[in-house]
GUFI-867219 format. One record per residue (C-alpha): x, y, z; residue in one letter. Coordinates in pm, 1 decimal. Layout:
N
         c1         c2         c3   code
          X          Y          Z      a
...
***
This chain:
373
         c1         c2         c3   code
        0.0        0.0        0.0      x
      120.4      384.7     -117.6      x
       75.0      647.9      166.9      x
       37.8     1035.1       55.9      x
     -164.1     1316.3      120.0      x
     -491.1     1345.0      -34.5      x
     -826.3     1539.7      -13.4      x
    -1183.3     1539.3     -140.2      x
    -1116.3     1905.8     -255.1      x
     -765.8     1737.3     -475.0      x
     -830.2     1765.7     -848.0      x
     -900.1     1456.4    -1007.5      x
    -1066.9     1329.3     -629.1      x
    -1474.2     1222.8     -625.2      x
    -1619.9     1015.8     -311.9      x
    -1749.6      689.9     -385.3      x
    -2005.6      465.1     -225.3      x
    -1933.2       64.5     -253.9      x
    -1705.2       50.2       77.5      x
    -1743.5       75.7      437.2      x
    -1612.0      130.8      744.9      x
    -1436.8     -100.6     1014.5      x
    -1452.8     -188.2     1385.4      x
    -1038.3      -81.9     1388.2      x
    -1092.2      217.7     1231.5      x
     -985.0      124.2      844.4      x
    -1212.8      146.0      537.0      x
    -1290.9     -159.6      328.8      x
    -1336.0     -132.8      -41.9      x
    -1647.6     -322.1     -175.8      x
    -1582.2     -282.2     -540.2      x
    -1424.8     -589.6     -609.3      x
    -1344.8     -917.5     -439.9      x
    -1016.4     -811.2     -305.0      x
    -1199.0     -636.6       10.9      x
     -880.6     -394.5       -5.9      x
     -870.6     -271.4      404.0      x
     -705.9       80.0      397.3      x
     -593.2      358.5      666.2      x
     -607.6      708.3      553.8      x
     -376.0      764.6      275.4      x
     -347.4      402.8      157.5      x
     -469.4      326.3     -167.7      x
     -598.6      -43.8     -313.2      x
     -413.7     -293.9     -512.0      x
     -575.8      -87.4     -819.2      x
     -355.3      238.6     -703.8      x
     -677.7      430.7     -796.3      x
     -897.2      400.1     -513.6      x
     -788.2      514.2     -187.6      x
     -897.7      595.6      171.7      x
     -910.1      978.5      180.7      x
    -1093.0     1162.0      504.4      x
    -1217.4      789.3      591.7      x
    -1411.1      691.2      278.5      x
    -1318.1      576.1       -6.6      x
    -1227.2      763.0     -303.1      x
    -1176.5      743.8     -680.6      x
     -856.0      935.5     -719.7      x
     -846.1      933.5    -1104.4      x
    -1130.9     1056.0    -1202.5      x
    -1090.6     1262.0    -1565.8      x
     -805.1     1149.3    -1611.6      x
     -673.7      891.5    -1861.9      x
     -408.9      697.6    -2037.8      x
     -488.5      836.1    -2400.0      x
     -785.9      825.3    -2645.2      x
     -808.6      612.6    -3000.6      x
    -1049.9      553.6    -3263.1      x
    -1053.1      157.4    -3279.7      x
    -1276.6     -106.4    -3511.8      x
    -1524.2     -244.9    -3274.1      x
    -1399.3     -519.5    -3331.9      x
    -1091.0     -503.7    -3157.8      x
    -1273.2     -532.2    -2838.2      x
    -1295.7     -787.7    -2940.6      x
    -1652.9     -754.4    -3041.5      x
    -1767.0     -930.5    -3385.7      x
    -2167.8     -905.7    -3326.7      x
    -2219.0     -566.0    -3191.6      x
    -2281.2     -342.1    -3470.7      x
    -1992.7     -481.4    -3716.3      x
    -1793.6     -285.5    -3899.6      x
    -1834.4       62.5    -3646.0      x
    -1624.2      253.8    -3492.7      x
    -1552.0      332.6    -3128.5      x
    -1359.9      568.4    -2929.0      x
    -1172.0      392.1    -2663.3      x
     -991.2      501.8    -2343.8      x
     -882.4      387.8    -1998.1      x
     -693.3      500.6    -1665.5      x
     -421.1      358.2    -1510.1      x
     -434.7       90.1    -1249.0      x
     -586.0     -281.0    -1232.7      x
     -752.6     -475.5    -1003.7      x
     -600.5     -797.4    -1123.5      x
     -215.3     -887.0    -1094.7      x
     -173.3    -1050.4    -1432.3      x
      217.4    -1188.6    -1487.5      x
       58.5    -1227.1    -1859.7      x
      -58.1     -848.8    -1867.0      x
      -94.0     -724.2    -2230.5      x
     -131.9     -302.7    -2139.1      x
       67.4     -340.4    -1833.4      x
      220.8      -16.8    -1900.3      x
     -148.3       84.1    -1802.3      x
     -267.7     -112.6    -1606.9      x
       54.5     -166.1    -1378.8      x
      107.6      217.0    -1366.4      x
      169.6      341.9    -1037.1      x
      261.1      698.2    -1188.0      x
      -49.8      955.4    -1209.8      x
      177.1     1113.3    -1440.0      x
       96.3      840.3    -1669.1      x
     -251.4     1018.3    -1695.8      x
     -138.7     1290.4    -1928.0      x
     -465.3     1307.3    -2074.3      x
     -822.6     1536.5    -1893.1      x
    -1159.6     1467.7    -2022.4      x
    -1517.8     1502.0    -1898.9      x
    -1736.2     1254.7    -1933.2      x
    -1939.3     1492.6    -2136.0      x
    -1670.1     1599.8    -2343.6      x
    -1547.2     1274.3    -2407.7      x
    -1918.5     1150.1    -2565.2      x
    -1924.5     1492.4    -2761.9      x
    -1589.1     1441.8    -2913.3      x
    -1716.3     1035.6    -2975.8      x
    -1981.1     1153.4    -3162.1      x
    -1793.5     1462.0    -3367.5      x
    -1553.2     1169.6    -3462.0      x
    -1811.0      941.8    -3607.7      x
    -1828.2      695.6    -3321.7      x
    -2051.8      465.3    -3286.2      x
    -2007.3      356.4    -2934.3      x
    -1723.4      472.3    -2648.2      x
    -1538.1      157.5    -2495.3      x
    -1352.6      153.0    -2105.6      x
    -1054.0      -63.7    -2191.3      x
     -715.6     -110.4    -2149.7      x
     -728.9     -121.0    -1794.9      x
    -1078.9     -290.8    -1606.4      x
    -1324.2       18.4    -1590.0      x
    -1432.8     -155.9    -1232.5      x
    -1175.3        2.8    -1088.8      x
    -1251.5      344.5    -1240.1      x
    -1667.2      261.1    -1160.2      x
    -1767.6      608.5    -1147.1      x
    -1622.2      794.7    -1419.8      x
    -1717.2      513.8    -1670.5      x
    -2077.7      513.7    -1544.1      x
    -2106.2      906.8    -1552.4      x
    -1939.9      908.6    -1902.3      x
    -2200.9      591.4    -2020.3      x
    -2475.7      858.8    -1853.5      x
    -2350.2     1125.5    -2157.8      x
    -2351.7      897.3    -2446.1      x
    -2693.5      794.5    -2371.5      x
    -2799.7     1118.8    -2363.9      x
    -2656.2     1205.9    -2728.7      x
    -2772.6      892.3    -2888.6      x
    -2410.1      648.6    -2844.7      x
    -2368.0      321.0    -2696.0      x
    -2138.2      250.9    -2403.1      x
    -1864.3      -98.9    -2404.8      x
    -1676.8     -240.8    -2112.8      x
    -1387.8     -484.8    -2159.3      x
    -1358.6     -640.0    -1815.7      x
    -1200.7     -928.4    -1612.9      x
    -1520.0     -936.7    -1454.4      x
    -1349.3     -930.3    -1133.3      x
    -1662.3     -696.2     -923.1      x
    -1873.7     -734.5     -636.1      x
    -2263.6     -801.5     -620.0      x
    -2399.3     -434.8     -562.5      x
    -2131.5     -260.1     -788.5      x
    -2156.8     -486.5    -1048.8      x
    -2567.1     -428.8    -1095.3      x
    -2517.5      -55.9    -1077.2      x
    -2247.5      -90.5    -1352.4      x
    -2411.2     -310.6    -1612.6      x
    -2726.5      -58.6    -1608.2      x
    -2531.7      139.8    -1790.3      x
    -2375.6      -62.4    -2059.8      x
    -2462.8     -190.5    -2372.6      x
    -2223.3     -457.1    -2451.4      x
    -1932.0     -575.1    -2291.0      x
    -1659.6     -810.4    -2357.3      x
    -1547.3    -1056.9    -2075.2      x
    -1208.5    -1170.6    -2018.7      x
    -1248.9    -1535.1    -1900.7      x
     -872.0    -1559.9    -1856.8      x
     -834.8    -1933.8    -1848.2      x
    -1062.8    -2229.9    -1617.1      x
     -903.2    -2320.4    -1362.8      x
     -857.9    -2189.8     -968.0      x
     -510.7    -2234.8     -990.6      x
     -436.9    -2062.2    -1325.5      x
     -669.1    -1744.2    -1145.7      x
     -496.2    -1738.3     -829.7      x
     -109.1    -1819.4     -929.0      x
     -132.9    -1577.0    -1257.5      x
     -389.0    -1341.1    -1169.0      x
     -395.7    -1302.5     -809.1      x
     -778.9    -1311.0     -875.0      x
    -1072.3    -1600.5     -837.0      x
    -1193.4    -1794.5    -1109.3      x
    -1592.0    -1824.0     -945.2      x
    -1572.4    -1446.1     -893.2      x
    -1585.7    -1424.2    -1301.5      x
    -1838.7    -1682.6    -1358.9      x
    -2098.1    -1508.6    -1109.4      x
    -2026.5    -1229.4    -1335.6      x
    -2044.7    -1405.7    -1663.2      x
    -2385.6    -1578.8    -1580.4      x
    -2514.2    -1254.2    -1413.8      x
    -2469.6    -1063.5    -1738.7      x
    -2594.7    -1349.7    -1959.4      x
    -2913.9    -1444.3    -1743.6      x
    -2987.3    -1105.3    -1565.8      x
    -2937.0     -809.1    -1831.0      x
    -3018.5     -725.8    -2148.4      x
    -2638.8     -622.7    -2229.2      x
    -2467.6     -764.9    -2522.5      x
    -2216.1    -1061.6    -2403.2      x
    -1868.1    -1152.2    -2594.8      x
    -1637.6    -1389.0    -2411.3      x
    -1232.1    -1392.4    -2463.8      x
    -1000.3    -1646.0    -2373.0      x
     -649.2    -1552.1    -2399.4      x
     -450.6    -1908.6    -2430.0      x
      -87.2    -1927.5    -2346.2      x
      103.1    -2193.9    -2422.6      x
      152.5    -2468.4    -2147.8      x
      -67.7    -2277.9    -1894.7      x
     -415.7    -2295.4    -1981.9      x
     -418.2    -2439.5    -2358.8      x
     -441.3    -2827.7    -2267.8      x
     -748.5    -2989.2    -2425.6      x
     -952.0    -3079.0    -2115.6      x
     -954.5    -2747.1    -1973.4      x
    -1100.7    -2593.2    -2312.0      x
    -1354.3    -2879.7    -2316.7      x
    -1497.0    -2798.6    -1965.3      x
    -1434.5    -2421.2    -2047.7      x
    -1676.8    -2433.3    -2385.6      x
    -1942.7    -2716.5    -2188.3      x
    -1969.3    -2431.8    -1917.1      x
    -1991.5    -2119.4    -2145.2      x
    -2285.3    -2369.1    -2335.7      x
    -2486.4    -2464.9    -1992.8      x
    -2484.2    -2160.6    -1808.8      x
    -2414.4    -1864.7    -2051.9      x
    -2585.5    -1941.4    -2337.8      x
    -2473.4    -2111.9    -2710.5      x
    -2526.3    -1824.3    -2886.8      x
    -2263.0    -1602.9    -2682.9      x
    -1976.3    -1535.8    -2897.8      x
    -1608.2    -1693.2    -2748.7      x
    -1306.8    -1548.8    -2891.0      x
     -968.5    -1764.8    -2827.8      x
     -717.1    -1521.1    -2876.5      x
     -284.6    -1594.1    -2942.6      x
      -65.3    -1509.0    -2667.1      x
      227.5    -1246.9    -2705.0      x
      516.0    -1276.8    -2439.8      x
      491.1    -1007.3    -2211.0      x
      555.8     -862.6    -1876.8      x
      664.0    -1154.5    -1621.3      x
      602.2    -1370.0    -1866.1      x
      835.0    -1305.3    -2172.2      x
     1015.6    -1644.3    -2161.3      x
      666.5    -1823.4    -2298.5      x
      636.7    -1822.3    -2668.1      x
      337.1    -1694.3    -2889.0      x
       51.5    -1928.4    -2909.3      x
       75.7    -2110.1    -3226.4      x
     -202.4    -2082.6    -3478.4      x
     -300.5    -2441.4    -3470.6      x
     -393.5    -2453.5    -3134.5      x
     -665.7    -2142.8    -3145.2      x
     -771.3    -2352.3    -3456.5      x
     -774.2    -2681.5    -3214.8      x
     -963.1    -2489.9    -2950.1      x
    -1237.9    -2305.0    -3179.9      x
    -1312.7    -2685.4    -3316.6      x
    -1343.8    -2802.8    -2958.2      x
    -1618.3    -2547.8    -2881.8      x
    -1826.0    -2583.4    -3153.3      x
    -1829.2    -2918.5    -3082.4      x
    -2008.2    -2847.8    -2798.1      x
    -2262.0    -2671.3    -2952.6      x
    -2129.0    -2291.4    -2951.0      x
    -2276.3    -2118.9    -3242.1      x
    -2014.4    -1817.2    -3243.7      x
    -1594.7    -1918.6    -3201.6      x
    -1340.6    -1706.9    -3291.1      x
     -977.7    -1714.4    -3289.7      x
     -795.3    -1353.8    -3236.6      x
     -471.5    -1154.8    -3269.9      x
     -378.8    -1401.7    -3556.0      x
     -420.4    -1400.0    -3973.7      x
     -706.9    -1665.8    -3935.4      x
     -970.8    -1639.8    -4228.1      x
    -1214.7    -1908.5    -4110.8      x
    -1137.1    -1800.2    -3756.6      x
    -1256.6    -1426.9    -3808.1      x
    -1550.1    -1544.4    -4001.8      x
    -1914.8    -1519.5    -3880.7      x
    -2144.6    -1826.8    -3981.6      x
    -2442.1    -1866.7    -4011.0      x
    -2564.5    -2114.7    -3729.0      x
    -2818.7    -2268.6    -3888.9      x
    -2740.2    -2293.2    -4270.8      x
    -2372.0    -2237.1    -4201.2      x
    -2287.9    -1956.8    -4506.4      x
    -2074.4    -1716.5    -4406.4      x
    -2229.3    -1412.6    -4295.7      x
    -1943.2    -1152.8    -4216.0      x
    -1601.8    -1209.5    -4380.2      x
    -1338.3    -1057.1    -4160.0      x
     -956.0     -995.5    -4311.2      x
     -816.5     -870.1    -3919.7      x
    -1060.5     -582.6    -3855.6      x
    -1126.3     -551.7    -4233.2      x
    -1511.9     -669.0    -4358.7      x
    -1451.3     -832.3    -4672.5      x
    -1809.3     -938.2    -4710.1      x
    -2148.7     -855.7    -4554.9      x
    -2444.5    -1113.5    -4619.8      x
    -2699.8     -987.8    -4332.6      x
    -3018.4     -893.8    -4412.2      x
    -3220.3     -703.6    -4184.1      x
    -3574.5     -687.2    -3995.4      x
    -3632.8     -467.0    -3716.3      x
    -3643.6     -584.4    -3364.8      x
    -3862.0     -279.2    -3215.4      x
    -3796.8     -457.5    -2843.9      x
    -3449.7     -389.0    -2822.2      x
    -3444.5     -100.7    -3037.7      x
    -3222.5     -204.1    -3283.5      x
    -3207.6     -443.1    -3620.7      x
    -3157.3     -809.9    -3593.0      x
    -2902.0     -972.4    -3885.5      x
    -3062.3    -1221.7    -4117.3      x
    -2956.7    -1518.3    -4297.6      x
    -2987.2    -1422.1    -4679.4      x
    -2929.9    -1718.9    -4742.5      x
    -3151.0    -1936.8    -4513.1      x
    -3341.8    -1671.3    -4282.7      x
    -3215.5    -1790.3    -3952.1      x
    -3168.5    -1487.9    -3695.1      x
    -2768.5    -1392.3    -3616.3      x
    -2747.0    -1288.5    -3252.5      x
    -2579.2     -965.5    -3202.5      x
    -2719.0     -583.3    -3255.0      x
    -2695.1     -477.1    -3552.3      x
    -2692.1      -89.1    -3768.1      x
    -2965.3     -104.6    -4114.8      x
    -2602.4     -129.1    -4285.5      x
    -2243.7     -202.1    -4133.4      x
    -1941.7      -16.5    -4091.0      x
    -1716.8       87.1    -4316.1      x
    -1429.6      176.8    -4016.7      x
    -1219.3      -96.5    -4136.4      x
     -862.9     -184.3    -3966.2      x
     -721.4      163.8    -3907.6      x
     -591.9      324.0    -3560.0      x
     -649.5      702.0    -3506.4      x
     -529.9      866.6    -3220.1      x
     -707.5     1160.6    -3045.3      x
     -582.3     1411.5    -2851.1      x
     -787.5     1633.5    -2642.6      x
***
């Protein structure tokens, strides 16, 4: 734990209200599992939340790492509305301890000065929707840990008409995580691998801590789910773990939930493991479908068949992907007035393709802009 001065009247400072206080005098953080128990001064794991004048505070609020204009399907996100754009940020700080961490420059930060960048929430959903966004996504680092400024920035898309993504571990309490997922049309879940002792030696984290979350969002909301698996070799790849992974994603989650097995990259603690090979995202997307998963992906890899959305009935391909690149688009459309959106058609068979979907997809494609505010 980091002691230092702070104050509700700091810039950058907002209270919070998923904590409370204990019989020795210390505060206990209720936003995720961790329970983080803090004196005054002491901030959580996460670095961002922190006791200050006995509560607990988010001490990063408007502030973040940097803003882009990503493919939505980076998110990875293949069947919420293909082919769009969205503007993504994040803070610094984590709530997991991953050895395997992909943004740990980010996410590992322990240097506000990291945070060169000040938004609003309203002024990031204005400049989302000046740059053509479709939706604003809380990534790179896990928006529980910045709860309040993602929820107040989902607030001001609503209000001009633009959807709201969270990329998550799914690492959140009960209460917390019901007042976040109000707000939030889709989200992406990082189900990191399926075992306790992958979660606990790699993570730091607990692997029935995700699942509550997973089935929550699946059985509870309305919000648009997309799974990700990140395999790494020799840790979480072997067959029978990805077999009991994909028959629990199909029992309680649903078989029409996407699952995206994504390649490894060494990094971090971790840069003596080698990059996943091809074959065995290949091996794993086959495993899945065989147990009846409609949507498997394979990611961060030059994988045709593997970025391809099928058809789950007639099994034509309905989206060609080339990366983030739509190569072809073979949805038809007919409006879904209960969610408020259009529902992709077969054209080829007229079976229903799960996802939300625009009257005609994105034309974003793979490119990268940065934005500066």
């Amino acid at each position: 734990m980091i002691k230092e001065v702070l104050s509700l009247t700091s810039p950058n400072v907002v209270p919070t209200k998923h904590w409370h206080l204990l019989d020795d005098g210390r505060v206990q953080c209720d936003i995720c599992p961790r329970a983080c128990r803090l004196k005054e001064g002491q901030r959580g794991l996460c670095f961002v939340r922190a006791n200050v004048e006995n509560q607990v505070a988010l001490v990063s609020y408007g502030r973040s790492s940097g803003f882009a204009i990503d493919p939505i399907e980076k998110k990875p996100l293949n069947h919420f509305y293909p082919g769009s754009s969205v503007l993504s940020f994040g803070t610094a700080g984590c709530n997991s301890a991953c050895k395997f961490c992909q943004n740990w420059d980010i996410s590992k930060s322990r240097e506000m000065d990291k945070l060169m960048s000040q938004a609003s929430p309203e002024r990031i959903a204005q400049e989302a929707k000046k740059s053509g966004c479709k939706s604003v996504a809380f990534t790179y680092n896990d928006p529980v840990v910045f709860h309040e400024y993602a929820i107040d920035t989902a607030i001001a898309c609503k209000e001009i008409g633009l959807q709201s993504v969270a990329v998550t571990a799914g690492y959140v309490c009960e209460a917390p995580r019901a007042e976040f997922y109000q707000y939030m049309d889709a989200v992406n879940v990082d189900l990191k691998a399926f075992t306790e002792e992958f979660y606990w030696k790699l993570t730091g984290t607990h692997l029935q801590s995700v699942l509550d979350t997973l089935e929550y969002l699946a059985n509870e909301t309305s919000v648009w789910l997309e799974i990700t698996t990140l395999l790494i070799p020799d840790r979480n790849d072997g067959e029978k773990e990805i077999h009991e992974l994909a028959e629990w994603v199909a029992n309680h989650v649903g078989l029409y939930v996407p699952l995206h097995f994504s390649a490894f990259h060494p990094d971090y603690k971790m840069m003596d493991v080698p990059h996943t090979p091809v074959e065995t995202l290949r091996r794993a997307r086959r495993i899945a479908l065989s147990h009846g998963l409609k949507y498997v992906y394979t990611g961060n890899v030059h994988d045709e068949e593997g970025d391809t959305t099928f058809c789950h009935q007639c099994h034509e391909p309905l989206i060609i992907r080339d990366w983030y690149q739509l190569k072809y688009y073979g949805l038809e459309k007919s409006v879904d007035k209960s969610v408020d959106n259009t529902v992709g058609i077969c054209g080829n068979c007229g079976a229903s393709c799960a996802g939300r979907y625009d009257v005609k997809p994105g034309h974003w494609g793979a490119k990268r802009e940065q934005l500066f505010f």
